[in-house]
C-alpha positions as CSV (number, residue, x, y, z in Angstrom):
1,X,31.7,98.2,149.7
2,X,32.6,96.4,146.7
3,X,32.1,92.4,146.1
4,X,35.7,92.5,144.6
5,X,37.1,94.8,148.4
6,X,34.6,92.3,150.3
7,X,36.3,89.2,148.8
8,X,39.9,90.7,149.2
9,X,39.3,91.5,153.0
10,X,38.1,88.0,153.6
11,X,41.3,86.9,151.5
12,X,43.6,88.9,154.3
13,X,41.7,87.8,157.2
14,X,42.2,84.3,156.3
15,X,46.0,84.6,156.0
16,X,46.1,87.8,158.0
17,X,48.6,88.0,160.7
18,X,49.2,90.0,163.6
19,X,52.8,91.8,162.6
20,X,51.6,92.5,159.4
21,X,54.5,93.7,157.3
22,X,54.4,94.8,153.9
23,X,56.6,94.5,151.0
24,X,55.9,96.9,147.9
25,X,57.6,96.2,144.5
26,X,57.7,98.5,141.6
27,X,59.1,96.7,138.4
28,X,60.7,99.7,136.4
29,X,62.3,99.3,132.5
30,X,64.6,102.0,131.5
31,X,63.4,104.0,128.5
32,X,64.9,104.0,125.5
33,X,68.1,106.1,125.1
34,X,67.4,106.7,128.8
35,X,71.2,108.2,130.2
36,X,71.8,105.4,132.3
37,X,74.7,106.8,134.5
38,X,71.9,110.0,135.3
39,X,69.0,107.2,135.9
40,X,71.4,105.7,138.7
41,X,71.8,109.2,140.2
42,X,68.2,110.1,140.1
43,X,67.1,106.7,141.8
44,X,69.8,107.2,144.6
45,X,69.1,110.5,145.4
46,X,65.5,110.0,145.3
47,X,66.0,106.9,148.4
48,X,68.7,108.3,150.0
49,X,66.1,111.4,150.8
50,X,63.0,109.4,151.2
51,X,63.9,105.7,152.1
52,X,66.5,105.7,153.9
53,X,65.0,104.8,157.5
54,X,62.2,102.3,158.3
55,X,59.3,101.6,157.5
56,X,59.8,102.8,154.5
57,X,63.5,101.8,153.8
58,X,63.8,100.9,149.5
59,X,66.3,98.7,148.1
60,X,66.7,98.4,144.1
61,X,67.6,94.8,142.6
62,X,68.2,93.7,139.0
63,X,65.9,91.3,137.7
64,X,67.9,88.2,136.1
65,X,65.5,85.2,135.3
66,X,61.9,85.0,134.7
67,X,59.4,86.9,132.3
68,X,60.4,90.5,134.0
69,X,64.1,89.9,133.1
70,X,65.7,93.0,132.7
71,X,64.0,95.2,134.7
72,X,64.9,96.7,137.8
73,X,62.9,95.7,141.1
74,X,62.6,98.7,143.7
75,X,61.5,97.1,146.7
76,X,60.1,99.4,150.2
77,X,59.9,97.1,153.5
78,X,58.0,96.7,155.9
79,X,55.6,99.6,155.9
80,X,51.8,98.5,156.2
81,X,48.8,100.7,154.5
82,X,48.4,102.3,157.9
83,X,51.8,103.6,157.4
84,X,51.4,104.8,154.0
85,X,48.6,107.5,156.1
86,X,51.5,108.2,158.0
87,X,54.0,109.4,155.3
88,X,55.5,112.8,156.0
89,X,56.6,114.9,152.4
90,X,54.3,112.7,150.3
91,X,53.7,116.0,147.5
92,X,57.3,116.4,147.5
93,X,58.1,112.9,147.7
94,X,55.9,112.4,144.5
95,X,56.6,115.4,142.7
96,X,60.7,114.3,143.2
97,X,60.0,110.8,141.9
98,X,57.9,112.0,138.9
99,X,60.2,114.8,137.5
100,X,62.9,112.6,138.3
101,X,62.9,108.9,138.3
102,X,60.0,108.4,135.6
103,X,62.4,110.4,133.5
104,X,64.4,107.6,132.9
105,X,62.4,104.2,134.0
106,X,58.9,103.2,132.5
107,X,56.4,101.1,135.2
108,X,56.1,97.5,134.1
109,X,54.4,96.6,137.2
110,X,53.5,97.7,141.2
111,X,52.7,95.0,143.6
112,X,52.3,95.0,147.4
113,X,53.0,91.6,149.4
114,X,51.6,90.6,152.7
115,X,54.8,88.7,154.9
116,X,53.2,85.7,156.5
117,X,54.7,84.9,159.5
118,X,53.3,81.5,160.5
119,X,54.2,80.1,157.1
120,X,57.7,81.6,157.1
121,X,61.1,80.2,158.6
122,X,64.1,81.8,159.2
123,X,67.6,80.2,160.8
124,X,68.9,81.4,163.8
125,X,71.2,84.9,163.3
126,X,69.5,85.2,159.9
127,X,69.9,88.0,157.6
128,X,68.9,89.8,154.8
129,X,71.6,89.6,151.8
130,X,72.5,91.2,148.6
131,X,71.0,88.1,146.6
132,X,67.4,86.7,146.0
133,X,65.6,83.7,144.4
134,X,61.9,85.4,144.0
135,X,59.5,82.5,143.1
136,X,56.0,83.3,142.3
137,X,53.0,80.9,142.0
138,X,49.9,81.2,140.4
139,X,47.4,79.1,142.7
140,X,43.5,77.6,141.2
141,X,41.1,79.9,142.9
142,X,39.6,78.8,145.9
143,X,42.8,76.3,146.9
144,X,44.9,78.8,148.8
145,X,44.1,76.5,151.4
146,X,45.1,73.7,150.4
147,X,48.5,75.4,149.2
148,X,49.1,76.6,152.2
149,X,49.0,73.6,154.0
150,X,51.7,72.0,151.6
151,X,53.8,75.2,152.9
152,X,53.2,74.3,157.0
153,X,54.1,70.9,156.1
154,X,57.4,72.7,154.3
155,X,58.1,74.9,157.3
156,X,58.2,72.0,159.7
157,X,61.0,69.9,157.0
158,X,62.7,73.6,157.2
159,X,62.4,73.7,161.6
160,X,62.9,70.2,162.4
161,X,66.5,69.7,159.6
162,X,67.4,73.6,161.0
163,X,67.8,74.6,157.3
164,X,70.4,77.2,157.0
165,X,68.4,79.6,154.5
166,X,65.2,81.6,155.0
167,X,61.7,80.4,153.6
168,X,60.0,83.9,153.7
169,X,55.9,83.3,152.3
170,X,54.1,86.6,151.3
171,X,50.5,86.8,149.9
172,X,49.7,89.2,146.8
173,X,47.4,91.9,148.5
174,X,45.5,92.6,145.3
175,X,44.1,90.4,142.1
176,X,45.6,90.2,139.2
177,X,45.4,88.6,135.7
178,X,49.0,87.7,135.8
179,X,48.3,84.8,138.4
180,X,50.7,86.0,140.8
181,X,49.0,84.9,144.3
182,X,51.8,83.7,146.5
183,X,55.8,84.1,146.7
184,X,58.3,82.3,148.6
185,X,61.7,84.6,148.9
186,X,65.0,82.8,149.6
187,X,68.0,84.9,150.6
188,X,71.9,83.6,149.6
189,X,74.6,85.3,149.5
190,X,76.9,83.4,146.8
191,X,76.0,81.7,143.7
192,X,77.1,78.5,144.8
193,X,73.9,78.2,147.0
194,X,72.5,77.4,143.4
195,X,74.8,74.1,143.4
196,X,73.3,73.2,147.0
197,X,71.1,70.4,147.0
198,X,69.4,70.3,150.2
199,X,67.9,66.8,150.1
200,X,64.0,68.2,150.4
201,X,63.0,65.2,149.6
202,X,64.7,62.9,151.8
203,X,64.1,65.3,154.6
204,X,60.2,65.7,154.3
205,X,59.4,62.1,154.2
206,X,61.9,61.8,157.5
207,X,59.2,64.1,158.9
208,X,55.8,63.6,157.5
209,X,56.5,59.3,156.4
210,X,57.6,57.1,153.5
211,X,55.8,58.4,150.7
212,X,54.7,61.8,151.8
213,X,57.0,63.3,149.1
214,X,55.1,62.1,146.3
215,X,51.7,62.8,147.6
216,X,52.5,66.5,148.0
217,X,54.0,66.6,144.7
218,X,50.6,65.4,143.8
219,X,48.7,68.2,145.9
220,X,51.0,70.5,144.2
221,X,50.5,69.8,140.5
222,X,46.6,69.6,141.5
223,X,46.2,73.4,142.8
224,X,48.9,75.6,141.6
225,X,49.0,76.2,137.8
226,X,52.6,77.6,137.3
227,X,55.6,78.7,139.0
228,X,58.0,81.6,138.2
229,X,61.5,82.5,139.7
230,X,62.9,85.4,139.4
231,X,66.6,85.4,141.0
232,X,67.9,89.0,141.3
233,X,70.7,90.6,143.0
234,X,71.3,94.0,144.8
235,X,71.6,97.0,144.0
236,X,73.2,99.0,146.1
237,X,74.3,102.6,144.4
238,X,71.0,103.2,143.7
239,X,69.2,101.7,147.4
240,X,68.3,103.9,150.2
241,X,71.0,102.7,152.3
């Protein structure tokens, strides 16, 4: 066994968690003079035969903000590694998708995402929606720690206020130069959730004390080195469902 697989395992014990569901995200950019209308077909056809039930249900979003802009996001959730062994069709399923979607869509980029429950909140009756706000932080090594206690200290403001929108924490499952470590995925259905301001501050120090606020803001700027959103939407032609 590698150093590099030794240090990753130890990396996904420590924020390991027992339902441990999986999100994979291939960033695709059509090629040039790509027949667009064909491309859509291809996709939908493609996820309609082969992700259209769980685990390995795909979804396709268009990528608005961020250093990806432009691309398209197809996204499979929740299946795990030990699901991937599972897959029925997989030479046909990879045959279809290479002699027909990589006809039309060149890969910028394919991640996998570990969901961490205990960090995570969701609001009672939640659900998924058609709209996303995708940010990704790149974190100093060795302070995941420390970054993920700001986060328990955010999930209790989230719990304790009963925020109405989801605070979904995933950890990248791999290393990368890009810095992408950690992602915090917020689900709203119309654009005026962008206009919302939901008081975070005011709210966290009514929870963890006066000052509080500032001295995670402190934390913050001491262990994560940037932050990236990516707001994309649905969709839905070209999804499994």
């Amino acid at each position: 066994m590698t150093l590099a697989v030794i240090m990753i395992a130890a990396f996904t014990f420590a924020f390991g968690q027992s339902d441990n569901k999986m999100l994979e995200l291939i960033y695709l950019k059509a090629k040039p003079g790509a027949d667009m209308e064909a491309a859509t077909k291809a996709m939908a056809e493609h996820n309609k035969k082969y992700h259209s039930e769980a685990p390995y249900k795909a979804s396709v979003w268009s990528n608005m903000t961020g250093s990806r802009v432009g691309t398209i996001c197809w996204a499979m959730y929740p299946a795990t590694f030990t699901q991937y062994d599972e897959r029925k069709d997989v030479k046909a399923h990879d045959k279809d998708w290479a002699d027909n979607v990589s006809s039309y869509f060149d890969m910028v980029a394919d991640e996998f995402w570990k969901q961490d429950n205990d960090l995570s909140y969701w609001p009672e009756g939640f659900k998924w929606t058609n709209r996303v706000v995708w940010t990704v932080f790149d974190i100093k090594p060795g302070d995941g720690y420390r970054f993920e206690a700001l986060l328990k200290n955010i999930k209790e403001v989230y719990e304790k206020t009963n925020y109405k929108h989801n605070f979904t924490v995933y950890w990248n499952k791999f290393d990368n130069k890009e810095g992408r470590d950690v992602a915090i995925e917020v689900d709203f259905e119309k654009w005026a959730f962008l206009d919302e301001d939901m008081n975070l501050k005011k709210n966290y120090e009514e929870v963890h004390g006066q000052g509080s606020w500032w001295k995670a803001i402190e934390e913050y700027r001491d262990v994560v080195v940037s932050a990236e959103d990516e707001v994309s939407e649905l969709i839905p032609e070209m999804s499994g469902q």
